[in-house]
N, C-alpha and C positions, 0 to 999 in steps of 0.2 A: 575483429572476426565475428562474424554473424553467427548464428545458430543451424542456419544450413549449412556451413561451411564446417562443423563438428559434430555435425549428426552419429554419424560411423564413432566418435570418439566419444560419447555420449554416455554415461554408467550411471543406473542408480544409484543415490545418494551423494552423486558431485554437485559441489556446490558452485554454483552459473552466477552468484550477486550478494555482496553484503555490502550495508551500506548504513549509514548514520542519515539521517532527512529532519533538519530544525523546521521547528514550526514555528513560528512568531505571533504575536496578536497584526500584523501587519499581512501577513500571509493569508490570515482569516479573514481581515480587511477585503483581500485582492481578490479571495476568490469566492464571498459575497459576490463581487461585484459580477465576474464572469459568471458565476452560476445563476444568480437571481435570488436564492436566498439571502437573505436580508433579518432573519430570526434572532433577536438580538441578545439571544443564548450564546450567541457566536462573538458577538462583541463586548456586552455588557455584562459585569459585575454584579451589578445591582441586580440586572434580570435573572441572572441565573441563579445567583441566592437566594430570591424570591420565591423561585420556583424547584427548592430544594437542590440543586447545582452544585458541586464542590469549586464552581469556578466556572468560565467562559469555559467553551469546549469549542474545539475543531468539528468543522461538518464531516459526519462520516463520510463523506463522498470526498473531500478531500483527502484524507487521510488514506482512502481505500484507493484512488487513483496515485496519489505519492509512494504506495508502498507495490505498486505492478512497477512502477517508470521502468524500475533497475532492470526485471526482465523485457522490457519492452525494449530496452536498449541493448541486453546481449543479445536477444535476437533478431535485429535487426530493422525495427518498426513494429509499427498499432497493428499493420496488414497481418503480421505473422499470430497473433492473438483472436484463439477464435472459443475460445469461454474465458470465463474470469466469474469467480465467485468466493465471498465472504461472509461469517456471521462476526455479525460485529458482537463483540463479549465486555469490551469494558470502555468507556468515554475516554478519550484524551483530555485532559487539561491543560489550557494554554497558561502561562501564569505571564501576568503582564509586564515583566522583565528579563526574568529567563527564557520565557518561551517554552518549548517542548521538544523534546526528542526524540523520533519512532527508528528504531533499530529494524532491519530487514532482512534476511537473510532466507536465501532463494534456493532451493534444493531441489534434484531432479527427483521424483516419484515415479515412474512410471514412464514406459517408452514404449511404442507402438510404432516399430520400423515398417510396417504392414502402411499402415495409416498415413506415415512421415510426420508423428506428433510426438508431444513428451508436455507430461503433466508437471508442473512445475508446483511444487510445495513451500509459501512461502511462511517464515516465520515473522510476526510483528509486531513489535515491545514500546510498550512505554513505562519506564520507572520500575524494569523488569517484570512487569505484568504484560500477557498477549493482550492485545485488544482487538485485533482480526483471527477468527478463530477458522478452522477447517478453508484457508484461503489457498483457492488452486487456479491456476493457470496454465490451459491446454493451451499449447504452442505448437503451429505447422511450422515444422521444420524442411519441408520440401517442396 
């Protein structure tokens, strides 16, 4: 079911996505590749200790794209997403055999039957610390 199709049934504070999203050093790999970063904070060990690092880290850009998906798929496509903003508050770290886990959990904030929109508040964890902080997502819901 889309998000147009439960606009009318829509309440503050319903929760529209939660979700678990593993990160891998393989994932940071892939999406080097597609973004063009190449910063080898993202893959290397050695670079990132170097440079005071607790570890390779996930590009904020992935992390902040993997943690919209959820609402992007209850409501129904990219089309229906028309802001998306986050402060990023703390690094992820990828560790090179467990990998990572960003917890996600997507709540309605705000609705504007006026407008046909609804501010989605999302929450986003890793190792129970947020590290997307004030992350909201205006969704045209009509």
């Amino acid at each position: 079911m889309t998000a147009a199709a439960v606009l009318d049934a829509l309440t503050v504070g319903d929760v529209v996505a939660e979700i678990a999203i593993p990160l891998t050093r393989d994932s940071l790999v892939r999406y080097a590749g597609a973004s063009g970063d190449f910063n080898p904070i993202h893959y290397r060990d050695d670079i990132a200790a170097s440079v005071g690092l607790p570890g390779v880290l996930a590009h904020g850009m992935l992390t902040m794209g993997s943690a919209v998906q959820p609402v992007v798929d209850w409501a129904g496509g990219a089309h229906r997403i028309r802001d998306y903003q986050v402060r990023f508050t703390r690094p992820v770290v990828v560790d090179p055999t467990d990998g990572a886990e960003l917890t996600v959990s997507a709540r309605v904030a705000a609705i504007d039957t006026d407008a046909g929109t609804a501010r989605i508040d999302l929450t986003v964890r890793f190792g129970g610390d947020t590290v997307l902080g004030k992350a909201q997502v205006l969704v045209a819901l009509s």
